[in-house]
N, C-alpha and C positions, 0 to 999 in steps of 0.2 A: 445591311439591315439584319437583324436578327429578331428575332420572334420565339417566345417563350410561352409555352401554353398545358397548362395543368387539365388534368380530367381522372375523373374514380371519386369524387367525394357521394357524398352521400347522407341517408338518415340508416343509424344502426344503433341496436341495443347494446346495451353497455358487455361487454367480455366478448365481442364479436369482433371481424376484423375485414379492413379496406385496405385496399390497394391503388395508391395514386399513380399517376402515370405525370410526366413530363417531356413535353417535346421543343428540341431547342433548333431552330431552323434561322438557316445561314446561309448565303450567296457566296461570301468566301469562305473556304474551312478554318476554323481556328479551335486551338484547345481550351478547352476551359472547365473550372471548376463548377460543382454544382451542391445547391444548398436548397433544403425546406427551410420555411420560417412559418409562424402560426401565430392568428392573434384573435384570440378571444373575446368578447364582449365586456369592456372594463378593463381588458388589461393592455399591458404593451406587447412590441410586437416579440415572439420568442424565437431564440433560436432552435430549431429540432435537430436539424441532421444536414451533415456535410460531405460530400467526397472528392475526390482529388480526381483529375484526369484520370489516373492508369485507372483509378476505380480501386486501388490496393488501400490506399489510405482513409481512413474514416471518422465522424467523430459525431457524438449524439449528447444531445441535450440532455441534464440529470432527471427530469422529470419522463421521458423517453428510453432512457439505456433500458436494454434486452427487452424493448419489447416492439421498438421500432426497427425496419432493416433498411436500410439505405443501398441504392445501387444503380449502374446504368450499364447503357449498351451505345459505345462508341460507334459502332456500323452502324444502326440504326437512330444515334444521336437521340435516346431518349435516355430518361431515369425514370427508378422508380421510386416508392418507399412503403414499403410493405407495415403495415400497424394493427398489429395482435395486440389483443388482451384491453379493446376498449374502454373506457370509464369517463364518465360525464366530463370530466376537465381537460378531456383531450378536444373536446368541442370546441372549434374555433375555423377562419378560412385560412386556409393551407395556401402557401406562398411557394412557387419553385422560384429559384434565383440563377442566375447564369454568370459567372466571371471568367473573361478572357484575359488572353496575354499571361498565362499562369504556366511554371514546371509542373509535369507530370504528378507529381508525389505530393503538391501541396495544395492544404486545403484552410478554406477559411470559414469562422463561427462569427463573422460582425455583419450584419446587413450593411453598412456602409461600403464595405468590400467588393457587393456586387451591383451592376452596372443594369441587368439585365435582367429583369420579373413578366413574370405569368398575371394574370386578373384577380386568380387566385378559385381554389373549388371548396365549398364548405364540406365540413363534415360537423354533423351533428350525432350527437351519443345521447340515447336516452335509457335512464333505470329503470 
């Protein structure tokens, strides 16, 4: 069984900055990749930010580059994703994703790819 569970959302003014947290809990060890997705009110769902096992590899959504940071801690089987520089269109509930049976180094940007989601935590941006 695996268990995927987000927390850090929040209500923040627009240029200000949240930090999500993601915890992926597991009865066997397995490696797996990990991914944000966000979806907005009206929109579909987006991809934000991915990383690979080792955690070396990474890849961010164009509306997200330099100002989202993606990351995790293997010992402690969480990620994060650190988001500076707020602004009302980042407003949406935030998705951690979990995919197993993956190499180290590789990472995936399609929600269909992952098997394994959180409930999801909003964050809300206001001007």
């Amino acid at each position: 069984q695996v268990q995927v569970e987000e927390s850090g959302g929040g209500l923040v003014q627009a240029g200000d900055s949240l930090r999500l947290s993601c915890s992926v809990s597991t009865v066997t060890f397995i490696r797996y990749a990990m991914a944000w997705f966000r979806q907005a009110p009206g929109k579909e769902r987006e991809f934000v930010a991915a990383i690979s096992w080792s955690g070396y590899n990474t890849a961010y959504g164009d509306s997200v580059k330099d100002r989202f940071t993606i990351s995790r801690d293997n010992a402690k089987r969480t990620g994060n994703l650190q988001m500076n520089s707020l602004n009302p269109e980042d407003t949406a509930v935030y998705y951690c994703a979990a995919r197993g049976g993956v190499r180290s180094g590789v990472i995936y940007d399609d929600a269909s790819e992952y098997s394994y989601w959180g409930q999801g935590t909003q964050v809300t941006v206001f001007s």
